[in-house]
The first five atom37 places (N, CA, C, CB, O) and aatype in JSON, in Angstrom:
{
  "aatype": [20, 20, 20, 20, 20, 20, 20, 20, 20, 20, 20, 20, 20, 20, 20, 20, 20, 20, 20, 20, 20, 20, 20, 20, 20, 20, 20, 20, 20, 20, 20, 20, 20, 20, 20, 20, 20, 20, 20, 20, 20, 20, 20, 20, 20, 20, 20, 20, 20, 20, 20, 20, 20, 20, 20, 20, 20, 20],
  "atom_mask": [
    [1, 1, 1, 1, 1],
    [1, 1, 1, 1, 1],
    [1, 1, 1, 1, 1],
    [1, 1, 1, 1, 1],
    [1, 1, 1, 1, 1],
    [1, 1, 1, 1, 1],
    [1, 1, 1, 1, 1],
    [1, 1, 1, 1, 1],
    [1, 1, 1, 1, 1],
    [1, 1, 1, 1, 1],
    [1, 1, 1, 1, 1],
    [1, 1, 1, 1, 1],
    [1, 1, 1, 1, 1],
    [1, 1, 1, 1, 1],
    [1, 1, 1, 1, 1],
    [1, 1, 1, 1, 1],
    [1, 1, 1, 1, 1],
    [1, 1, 1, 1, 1],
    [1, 1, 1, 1, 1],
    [1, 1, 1, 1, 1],
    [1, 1, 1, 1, 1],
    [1, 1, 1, 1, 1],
    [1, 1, 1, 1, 1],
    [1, 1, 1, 1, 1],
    [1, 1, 1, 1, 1],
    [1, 1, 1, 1, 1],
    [1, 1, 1, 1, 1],
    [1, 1, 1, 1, 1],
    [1, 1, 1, 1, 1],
    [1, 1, 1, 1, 1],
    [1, 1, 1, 1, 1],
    [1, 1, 1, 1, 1],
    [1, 1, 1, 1, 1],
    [1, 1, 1, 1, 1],
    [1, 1, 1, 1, 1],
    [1, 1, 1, 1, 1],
    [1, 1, 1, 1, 1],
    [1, 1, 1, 1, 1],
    [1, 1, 1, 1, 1],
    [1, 1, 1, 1, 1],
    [1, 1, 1, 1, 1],
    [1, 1, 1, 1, 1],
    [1, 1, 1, 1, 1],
    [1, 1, 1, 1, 1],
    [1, 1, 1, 1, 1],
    [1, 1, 1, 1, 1],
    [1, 1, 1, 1, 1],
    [1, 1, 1, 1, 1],
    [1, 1, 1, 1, 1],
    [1, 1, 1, 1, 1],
    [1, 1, 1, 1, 1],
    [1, 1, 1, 1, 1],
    [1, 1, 1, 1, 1],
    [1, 1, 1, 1, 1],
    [1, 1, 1, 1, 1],
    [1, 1, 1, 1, 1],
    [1, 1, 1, 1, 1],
    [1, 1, 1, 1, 1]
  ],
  "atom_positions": [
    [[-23.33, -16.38, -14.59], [-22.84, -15.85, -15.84], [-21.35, -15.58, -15.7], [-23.61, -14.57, -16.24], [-20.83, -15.3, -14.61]],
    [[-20.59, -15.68, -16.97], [-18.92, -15.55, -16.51], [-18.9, -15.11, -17.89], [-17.77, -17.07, -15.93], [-19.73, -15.3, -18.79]],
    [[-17.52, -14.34, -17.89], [-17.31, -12.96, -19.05], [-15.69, -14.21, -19.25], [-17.06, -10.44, -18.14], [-14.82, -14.63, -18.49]],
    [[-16.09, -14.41, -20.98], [-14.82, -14.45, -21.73], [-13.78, -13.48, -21.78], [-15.09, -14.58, -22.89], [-13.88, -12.79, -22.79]],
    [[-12.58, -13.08, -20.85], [-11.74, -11.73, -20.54], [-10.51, -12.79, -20.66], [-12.03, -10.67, -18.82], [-10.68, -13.92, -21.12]],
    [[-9.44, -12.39, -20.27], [-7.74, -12.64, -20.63], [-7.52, -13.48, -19.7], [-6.58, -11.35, -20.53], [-6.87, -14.53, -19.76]],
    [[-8.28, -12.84, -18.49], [-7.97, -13.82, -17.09], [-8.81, -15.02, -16.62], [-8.05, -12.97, -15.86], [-8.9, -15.44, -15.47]],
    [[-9.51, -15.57, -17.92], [-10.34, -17.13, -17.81], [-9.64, -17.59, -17.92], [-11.32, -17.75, -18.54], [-8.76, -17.2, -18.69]],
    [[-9.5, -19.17, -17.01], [-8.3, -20.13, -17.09], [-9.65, -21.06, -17.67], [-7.16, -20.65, -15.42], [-10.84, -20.79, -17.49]],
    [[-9.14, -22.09, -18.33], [-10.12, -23.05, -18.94], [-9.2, -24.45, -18.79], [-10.6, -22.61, -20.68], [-8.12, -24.66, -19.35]],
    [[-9.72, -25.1, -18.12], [-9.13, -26.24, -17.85], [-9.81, -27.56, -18.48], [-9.06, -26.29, -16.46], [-10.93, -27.95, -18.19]],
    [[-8.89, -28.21, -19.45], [-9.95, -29.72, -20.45], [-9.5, -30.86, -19.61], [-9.39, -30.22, -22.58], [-8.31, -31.09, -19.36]],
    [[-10.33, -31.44, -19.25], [-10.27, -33.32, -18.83], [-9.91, -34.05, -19.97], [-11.85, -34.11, -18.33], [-10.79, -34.15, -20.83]],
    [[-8.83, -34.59, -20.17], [-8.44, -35.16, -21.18], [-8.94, -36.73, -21.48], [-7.13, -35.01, -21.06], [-8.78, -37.35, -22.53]],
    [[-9.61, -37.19, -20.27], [-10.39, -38.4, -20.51], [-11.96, -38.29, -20.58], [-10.07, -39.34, -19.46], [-12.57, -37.46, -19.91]],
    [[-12.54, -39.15, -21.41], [-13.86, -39.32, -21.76], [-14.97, -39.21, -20.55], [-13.9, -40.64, -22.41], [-15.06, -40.22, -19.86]],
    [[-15.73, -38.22, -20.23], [-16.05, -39.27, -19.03], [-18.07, -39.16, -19.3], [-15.23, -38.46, -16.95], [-18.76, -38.54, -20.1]],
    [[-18.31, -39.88, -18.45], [-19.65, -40.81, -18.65], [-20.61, -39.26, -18.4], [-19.94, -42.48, -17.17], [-20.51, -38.65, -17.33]],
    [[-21.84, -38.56, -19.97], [-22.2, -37.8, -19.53], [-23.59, -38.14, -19.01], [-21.97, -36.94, -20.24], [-24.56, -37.56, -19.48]],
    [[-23.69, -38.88, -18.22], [-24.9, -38.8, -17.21], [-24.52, -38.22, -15.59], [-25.53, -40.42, -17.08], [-25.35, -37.94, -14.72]],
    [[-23.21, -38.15, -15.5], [-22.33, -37.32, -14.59], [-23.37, -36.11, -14.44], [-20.69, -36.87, -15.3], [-23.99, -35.74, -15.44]],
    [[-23.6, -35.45, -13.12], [-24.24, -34.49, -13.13], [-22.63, -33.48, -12.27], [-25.95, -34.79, -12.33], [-21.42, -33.69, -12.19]],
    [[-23.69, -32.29, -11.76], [-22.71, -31.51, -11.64], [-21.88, -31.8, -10.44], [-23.18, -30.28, -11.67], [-20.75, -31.37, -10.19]],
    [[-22.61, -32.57, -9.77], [-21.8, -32.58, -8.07], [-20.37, -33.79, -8.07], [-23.31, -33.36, -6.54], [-19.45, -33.85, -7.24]],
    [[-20.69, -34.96, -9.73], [-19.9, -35.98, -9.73], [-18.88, -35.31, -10.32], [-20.35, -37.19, -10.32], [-17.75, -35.4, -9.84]],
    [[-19.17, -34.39, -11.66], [-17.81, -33.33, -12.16], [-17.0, -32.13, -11.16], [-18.43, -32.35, -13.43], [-16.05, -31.37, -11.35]],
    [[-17.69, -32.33, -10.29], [-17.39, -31.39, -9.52], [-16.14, -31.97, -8.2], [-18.89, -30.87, -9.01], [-15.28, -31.3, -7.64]],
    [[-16.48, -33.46, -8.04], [-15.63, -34.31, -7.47], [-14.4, -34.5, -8.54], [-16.4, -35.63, -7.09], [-13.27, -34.03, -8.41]],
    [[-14.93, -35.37, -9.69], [-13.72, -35.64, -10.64], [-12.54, -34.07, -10.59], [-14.53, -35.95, -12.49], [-11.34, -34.25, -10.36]],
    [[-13.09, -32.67, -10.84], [-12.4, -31.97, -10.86], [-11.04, -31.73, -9.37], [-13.35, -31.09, -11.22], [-9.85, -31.38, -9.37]],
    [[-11.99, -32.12, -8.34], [-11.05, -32.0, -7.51], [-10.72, -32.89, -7.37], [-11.13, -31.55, -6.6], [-9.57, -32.52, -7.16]],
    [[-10.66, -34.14, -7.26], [-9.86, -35.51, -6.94], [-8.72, -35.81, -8.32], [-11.18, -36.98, -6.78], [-7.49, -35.92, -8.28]],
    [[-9.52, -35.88, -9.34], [-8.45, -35.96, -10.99], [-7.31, -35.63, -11.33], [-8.8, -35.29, -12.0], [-6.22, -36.1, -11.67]],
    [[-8.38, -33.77, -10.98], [-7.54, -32.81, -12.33], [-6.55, -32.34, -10.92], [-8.76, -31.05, -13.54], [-5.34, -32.28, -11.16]],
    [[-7.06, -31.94, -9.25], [-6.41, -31.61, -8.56], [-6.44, -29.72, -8.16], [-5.34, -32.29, -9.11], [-5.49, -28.99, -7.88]],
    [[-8.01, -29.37, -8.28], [-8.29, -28.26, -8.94], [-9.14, -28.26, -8.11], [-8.53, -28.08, -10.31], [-9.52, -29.3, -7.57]],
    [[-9.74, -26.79, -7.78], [-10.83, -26.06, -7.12], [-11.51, -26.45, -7.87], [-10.92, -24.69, -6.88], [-11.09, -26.56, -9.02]],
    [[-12.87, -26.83, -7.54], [-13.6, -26.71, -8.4], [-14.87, -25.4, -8.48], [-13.99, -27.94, -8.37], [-15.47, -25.13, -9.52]],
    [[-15.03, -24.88, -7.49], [-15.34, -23.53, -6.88], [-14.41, -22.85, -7.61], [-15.2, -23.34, -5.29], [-15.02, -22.77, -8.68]],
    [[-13.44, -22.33, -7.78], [-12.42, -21.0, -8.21], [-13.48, -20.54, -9.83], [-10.12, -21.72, -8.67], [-14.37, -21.2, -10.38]],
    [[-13.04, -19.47, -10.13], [-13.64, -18.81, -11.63], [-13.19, -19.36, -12.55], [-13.38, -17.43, -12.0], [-13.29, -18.54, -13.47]],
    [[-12.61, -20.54, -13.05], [-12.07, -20.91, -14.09], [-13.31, -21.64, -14.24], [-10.67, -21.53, -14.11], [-14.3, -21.67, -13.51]],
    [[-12.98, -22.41, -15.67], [-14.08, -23.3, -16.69], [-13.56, -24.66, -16.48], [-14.08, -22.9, -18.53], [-12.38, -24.87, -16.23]],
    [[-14.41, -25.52, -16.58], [-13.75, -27.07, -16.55], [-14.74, -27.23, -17.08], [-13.31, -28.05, -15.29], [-15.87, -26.88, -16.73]],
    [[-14.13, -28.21, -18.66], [-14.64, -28.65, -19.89], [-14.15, -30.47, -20.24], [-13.99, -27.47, -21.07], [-13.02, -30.82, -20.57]],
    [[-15.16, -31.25, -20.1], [-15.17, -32.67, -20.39], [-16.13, -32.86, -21.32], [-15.41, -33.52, -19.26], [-17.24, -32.35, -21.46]],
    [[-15.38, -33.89, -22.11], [-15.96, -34.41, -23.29], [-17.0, -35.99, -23.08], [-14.56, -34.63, -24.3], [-17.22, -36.48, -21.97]],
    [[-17.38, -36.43, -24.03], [-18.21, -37.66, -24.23], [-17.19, -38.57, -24.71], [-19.47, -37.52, -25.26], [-16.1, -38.1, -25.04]],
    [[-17.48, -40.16, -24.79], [-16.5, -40.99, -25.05], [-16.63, -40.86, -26.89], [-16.79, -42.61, -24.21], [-15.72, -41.38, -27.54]],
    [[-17.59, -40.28, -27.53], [-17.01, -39.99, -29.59], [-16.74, -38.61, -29.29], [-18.52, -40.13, -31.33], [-16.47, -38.12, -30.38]],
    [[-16.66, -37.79, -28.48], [-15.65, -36.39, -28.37], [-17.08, -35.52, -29.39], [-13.41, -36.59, -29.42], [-16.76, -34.94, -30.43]],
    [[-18.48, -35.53, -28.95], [-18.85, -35.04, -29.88], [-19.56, -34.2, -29.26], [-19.31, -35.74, -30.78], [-20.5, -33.76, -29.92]],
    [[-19.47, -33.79, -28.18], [-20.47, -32.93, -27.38], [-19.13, -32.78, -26.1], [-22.34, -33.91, -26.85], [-18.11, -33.37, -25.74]],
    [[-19.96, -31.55, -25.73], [-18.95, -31.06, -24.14], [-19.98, -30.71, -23.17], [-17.77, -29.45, -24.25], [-21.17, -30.63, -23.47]],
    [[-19.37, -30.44, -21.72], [-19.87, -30.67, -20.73], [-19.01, -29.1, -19.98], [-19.6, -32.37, -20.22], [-17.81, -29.24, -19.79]],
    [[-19.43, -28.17, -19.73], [-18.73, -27.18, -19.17], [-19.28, -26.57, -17.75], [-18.67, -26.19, -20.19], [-20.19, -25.79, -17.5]],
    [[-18.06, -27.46, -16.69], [-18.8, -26.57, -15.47], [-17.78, -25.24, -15.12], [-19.02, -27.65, -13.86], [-16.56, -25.2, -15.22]],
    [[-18.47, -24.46, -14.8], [-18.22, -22.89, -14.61], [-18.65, -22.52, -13.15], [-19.14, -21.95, -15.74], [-18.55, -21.36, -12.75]]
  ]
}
């Protein structure tokens, strides 16, 4: 569980990526990609390729 407070960093993947991705492949993309903990308390939020659904690992 994680509390919406001042000090959530929320980080968006600005490319589409494939959601059959489970958590351990977003969890790579975050650190190889974005260049990011993927462990630390922030949010990392990826979209679908029609941007119509999200994917939020926490």
């Amino acid at each position: 569980m994680f509390r919406f407070d001042e000090g959530l960093n929320v980080h968006l993947h600005r490319d589409p990526v494939e959601f059959r991705f489970g958590m351990n492949s977003l969890s790579i993309l975050v650190e190889q990609a974005m260049g990011l903990n993927p462990m630390d308390s922030s949010l990392d939020v990826f979209t679908n390729q029609r941007c119509d659904r999200i994917k939020i690992l926490g």
